[in-house]
ROMI-688639 format. One record per residue (C-alpha): x, y, z. Coordinates in steps of 0.25 Angstrom, whole numbers, plus 2048, in hexadecimal, padded with zeros to 3 digits. Example, Ala and Ser with C-alpha at 12.3 -4.5 7.8 and 13.67 -1.06 7.14 Angstrom:
8317EE81F
8377FC81D
//
This chain:
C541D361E
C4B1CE614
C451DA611
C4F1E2610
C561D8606
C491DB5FF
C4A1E85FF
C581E95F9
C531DF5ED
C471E75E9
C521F35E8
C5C1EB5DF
C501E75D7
C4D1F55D5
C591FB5D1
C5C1EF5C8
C501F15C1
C522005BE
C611FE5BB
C5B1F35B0
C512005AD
C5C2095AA
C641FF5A2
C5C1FB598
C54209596
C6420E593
C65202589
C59209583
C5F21357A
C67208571
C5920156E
C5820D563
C5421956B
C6421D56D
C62226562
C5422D568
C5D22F574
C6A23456C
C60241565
C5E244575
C6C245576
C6E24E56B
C6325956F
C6825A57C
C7625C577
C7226656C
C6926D579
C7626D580
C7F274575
C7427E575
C74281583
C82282584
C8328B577
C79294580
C8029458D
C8E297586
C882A357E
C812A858A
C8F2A8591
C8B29F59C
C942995A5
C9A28A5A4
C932865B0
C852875A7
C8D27F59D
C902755A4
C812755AB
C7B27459C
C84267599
C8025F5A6
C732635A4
C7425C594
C7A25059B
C7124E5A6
C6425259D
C5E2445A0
C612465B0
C5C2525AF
C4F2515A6
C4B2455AC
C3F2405A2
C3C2315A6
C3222759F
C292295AA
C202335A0
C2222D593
C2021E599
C0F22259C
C0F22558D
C1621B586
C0F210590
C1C20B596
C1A2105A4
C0F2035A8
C1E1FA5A6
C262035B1
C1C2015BC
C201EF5B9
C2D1F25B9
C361F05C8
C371FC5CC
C2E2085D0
C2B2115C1
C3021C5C6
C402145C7
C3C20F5B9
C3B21C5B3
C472215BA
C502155B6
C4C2175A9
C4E2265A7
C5C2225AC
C602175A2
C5721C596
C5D22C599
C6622D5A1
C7222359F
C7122458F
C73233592
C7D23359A
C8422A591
C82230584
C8023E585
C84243595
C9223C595
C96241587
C9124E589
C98250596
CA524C590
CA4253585
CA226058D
CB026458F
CB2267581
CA626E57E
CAC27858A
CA2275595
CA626F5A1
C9F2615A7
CA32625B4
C9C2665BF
CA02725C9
CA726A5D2
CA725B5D6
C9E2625E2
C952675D8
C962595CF
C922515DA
C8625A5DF
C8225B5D1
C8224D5D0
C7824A5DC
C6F2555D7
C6D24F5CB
C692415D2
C5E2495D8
C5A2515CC
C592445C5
C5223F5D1
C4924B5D0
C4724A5C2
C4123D5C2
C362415CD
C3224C5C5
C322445B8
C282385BF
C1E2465C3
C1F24A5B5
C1B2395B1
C1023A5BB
C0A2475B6
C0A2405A8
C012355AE
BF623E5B0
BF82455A3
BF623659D
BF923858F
C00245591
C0E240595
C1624758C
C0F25358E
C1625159E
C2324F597
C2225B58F
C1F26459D
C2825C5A4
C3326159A
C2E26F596
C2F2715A8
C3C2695AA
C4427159E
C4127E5A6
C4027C5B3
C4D2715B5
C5927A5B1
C5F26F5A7
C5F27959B
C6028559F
C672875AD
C5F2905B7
C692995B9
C6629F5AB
C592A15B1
C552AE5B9
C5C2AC5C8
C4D2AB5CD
C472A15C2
C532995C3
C552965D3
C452945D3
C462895C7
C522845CF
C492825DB
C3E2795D2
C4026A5D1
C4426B5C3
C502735C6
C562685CE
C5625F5C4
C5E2675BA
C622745C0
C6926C5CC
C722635C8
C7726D5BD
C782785C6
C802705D1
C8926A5C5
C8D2775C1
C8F27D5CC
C832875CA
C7B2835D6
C7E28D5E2
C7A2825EB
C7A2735E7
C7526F5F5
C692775F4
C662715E6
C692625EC
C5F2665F5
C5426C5EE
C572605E2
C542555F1
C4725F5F4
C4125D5E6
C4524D5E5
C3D24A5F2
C322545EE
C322505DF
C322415E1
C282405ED
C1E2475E2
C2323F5D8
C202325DB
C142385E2
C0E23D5D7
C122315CE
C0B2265D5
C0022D5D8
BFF2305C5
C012225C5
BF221E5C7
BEE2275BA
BF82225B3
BF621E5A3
BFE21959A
BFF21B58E
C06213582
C0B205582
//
């Protein structure tokens, strides 16, 4: 009885140190960085104007209207960038292995209070009721489709993370080269993912093999499901599982294994 009393304390301990994590990182922006974060705002909604502009003059459909505006709203879901690279440079990453909670929970709590709640809050919710009267719909396809679309993007999230700790892990080796693994981790991720530029502008055959690739679960699914573009949303729920269980078991693999040639840099 003890031990499983035990037990059921060290997880209320953890998930009240991360909520304490995700709190104070989204208090963050109002210590003077709000207006760094509001510029990222405004090129993702100039970027926004643009693609629509595109897709209306092309003639395309309202389904890839509606894809272009949930992928501006989820950008940080999406593009999952945590501070597990830019930590090893700036020399903050030694305080997240003091901290009570396994590092990899620090940098998701933080990508989510940091990212994703001041998003969501100034940018995704305005933007999302503001849609009617630019004429492009919000809604998903159905309430089926919402629903699905809505555990999609929990695994592509889930999957983004794993992929973004390998990224951090290859940084370790490079030593002072971390931004050099952001750079490729971007240049690969606005390619391969389907968040700008939906695969089925692609040739059928580059397009259903991108959407096969990890990186087209994180952006290409949930969209696609959203909109009512994905032929079948139980195969993409299932190949988004597949990548989670193969992703992550690399992932934290290869992240403690980078761990012992780890050198910070910074203070």
């Amino acid at each position: 009885m003890n031990q499983k009393k035990n037990i059921l304390s060290g997880y209320g301990s953890l998930l009240k140190a991360i909520r304490s994590t995700m709190f104070i990182c989204t208090k963050q922006i109002f210590d003077g960085g709000f207006l760094f974060v509001a510029g990222g705002y405004m090129i993702q909604a100039v970027q926004f104007v643009m693609l629509i502009f595109i897709w209306k003059s092309l003639n395309q459909g309202e389904e890839l209207l509606t894809y272009t505006l949930m992928a501006t709203i989820l950008h940080q879901e999406l593009n999952i960038i945590s501070p597990a690279t830019s930590s090893l440079w700036e020399g903050s990453v030694i305080g997240r292995f003091l901290r009570p909670m396994p590092v990899e929970a620090s940098f998701i709590a933080e990508t989510i209070g940091k990212w994703w709640i001041p998003n969501f809050l100034f940018f995704g919710l305005p933007l999302w009721l503001l849609a009617p009267f630019i004429g492009i719909s919000p809604w998903p396809a159905s309430l089926h489709h919402g629903i699905l679309a809505f555990i999609s993007l929990l695994l592509a999230a889930s999957l983004g993370f794993a992929i973004d700790l390998i990224f951090a892990s290859f940084a370790m080796h490079l030593k002072n080269g971390c931004f050099a693994a952001l750079a490729i981790r971007e240049a690969i991720f606005a390619l391969l993912s389907g968040e700008m530029i939906p695969f089925t502008l692609f040739p059928k055959a580059v397009g259903t093999i991108f959407s096969l690739m990890p990186l087209g679960s994180i952006g290409h699914g949930p969209l696609t499901i959203y909109t009512g573009l994905a032929d079948n949303p139980g195969f993409v729920l299932g190949l988004q599982v597949f990548w989670n269980l193969t992703i992550w078991t690399g992932a934290i693999l290869f992240f403690r294994k980078s761990k012992e040639r780890m050198i910070s840099f910074g203070g």
